[in-house]
C-alpha positions in Angstrom: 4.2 -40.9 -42.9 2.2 -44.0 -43.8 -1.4 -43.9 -42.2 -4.0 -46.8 -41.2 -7.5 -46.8 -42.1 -9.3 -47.4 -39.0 -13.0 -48.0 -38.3 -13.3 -45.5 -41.3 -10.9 -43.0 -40.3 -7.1 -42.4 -40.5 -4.7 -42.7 -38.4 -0.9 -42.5 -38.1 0.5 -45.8 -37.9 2.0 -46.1 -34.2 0.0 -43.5 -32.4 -1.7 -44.1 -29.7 -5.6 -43.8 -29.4 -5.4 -41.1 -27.5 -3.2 -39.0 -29.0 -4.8 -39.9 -32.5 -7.9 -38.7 -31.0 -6.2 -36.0 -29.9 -5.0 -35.1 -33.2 -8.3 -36.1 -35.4 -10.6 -32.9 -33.2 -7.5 -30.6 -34.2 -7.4 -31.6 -37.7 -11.5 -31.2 -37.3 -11.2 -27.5 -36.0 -8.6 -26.5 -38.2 -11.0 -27.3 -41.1 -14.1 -26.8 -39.9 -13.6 -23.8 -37.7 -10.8 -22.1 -39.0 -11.3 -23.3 -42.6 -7.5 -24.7 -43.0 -7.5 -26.8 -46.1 -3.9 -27.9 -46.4 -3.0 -31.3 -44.5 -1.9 -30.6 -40.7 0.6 -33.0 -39.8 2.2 -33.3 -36.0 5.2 -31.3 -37.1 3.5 -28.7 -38.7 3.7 -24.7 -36.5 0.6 -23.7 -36.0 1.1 -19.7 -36.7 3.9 -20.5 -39.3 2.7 -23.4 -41.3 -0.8 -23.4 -40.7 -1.8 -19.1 -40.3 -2.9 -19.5 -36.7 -3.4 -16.1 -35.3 -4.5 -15.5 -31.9 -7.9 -15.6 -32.2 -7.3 -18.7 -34.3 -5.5 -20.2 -30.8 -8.4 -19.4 -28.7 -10.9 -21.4 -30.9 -8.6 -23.8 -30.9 -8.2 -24.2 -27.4 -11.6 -24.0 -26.2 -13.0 -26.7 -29.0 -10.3 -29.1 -27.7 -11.3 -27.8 -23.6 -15.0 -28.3 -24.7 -14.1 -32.2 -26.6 -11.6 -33.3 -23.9 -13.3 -31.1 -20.6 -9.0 -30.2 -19.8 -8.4 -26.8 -18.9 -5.3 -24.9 -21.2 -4.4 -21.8 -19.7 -2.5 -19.4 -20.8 0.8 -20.6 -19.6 0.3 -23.6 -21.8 0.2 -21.4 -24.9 3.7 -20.3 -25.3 5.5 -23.7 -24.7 3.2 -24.8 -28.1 4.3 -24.6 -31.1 3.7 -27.4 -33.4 0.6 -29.4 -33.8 3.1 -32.2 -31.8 3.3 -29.9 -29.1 -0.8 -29.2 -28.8 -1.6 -32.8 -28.8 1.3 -33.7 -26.1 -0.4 -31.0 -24.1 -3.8 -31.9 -24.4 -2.7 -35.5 -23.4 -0.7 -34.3 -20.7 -3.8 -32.3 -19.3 -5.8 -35.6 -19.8 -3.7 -37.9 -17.7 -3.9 -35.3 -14.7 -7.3 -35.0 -14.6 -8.1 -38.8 -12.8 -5.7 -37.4 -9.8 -7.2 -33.9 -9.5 -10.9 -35.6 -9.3 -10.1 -38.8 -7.1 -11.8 -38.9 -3.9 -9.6 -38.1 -0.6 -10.0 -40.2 2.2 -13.8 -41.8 1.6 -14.7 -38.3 0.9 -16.7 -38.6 -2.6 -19.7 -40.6 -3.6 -21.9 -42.3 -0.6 -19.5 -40.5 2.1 -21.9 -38.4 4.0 
């Protein structure tokens, strides 16, 4: 897959920011956290390809709930598989949050 350097960084070539973003704090706690050294590419399994184990998952999920402040639950966990499937989660989580936390009716800041 050909990557871009960008503002010092790579990133695939066609992803969106997001979803490199996305996919950069994965690759970070793969690494740093989990000490995975091989590459991690979107259509890489996380338990087959990469070692995951459940423990592994739960660091996992709560550096990206801490980076992106999304809630996974544990629903969410056995519709991902691939590193593909994490980051379209995490995004999907991302672009529901602006509804959840919109103000109702002039209820929200300087309604009182």
């Amino acid at each position: 897959m050909p990557l871009l350097v960008c503002l010092g960084f790579f990133r695939e070539a066609g992803m969106p920011d997001l979803s490199a973003e996305i996919l950069k704090e994965i690759r970070r706690t793969l690494s740093v956290d989990l000490e995975v050294t091989e590459p991690v590419d979107l259509h890489h399994e996380l338990a087959r390809d990469l070692g995951i184990d459940s423990m592994g998952a739960i660091i996992l999920a709560v550096a990206l709930e801490d980076r992106f402040r999304v809630k996974l639950s544990d629903e969410d966990a056995f519709a991902v598989v691939t590193v593909g499937d994490l980051v379209d989660l995490v995004e999907r989580r991302l672009r529901e949050v602006p509804a959840k936390d919109a103000p109702e009716d002039g209820q929200g800041k300087g309604a009182r």
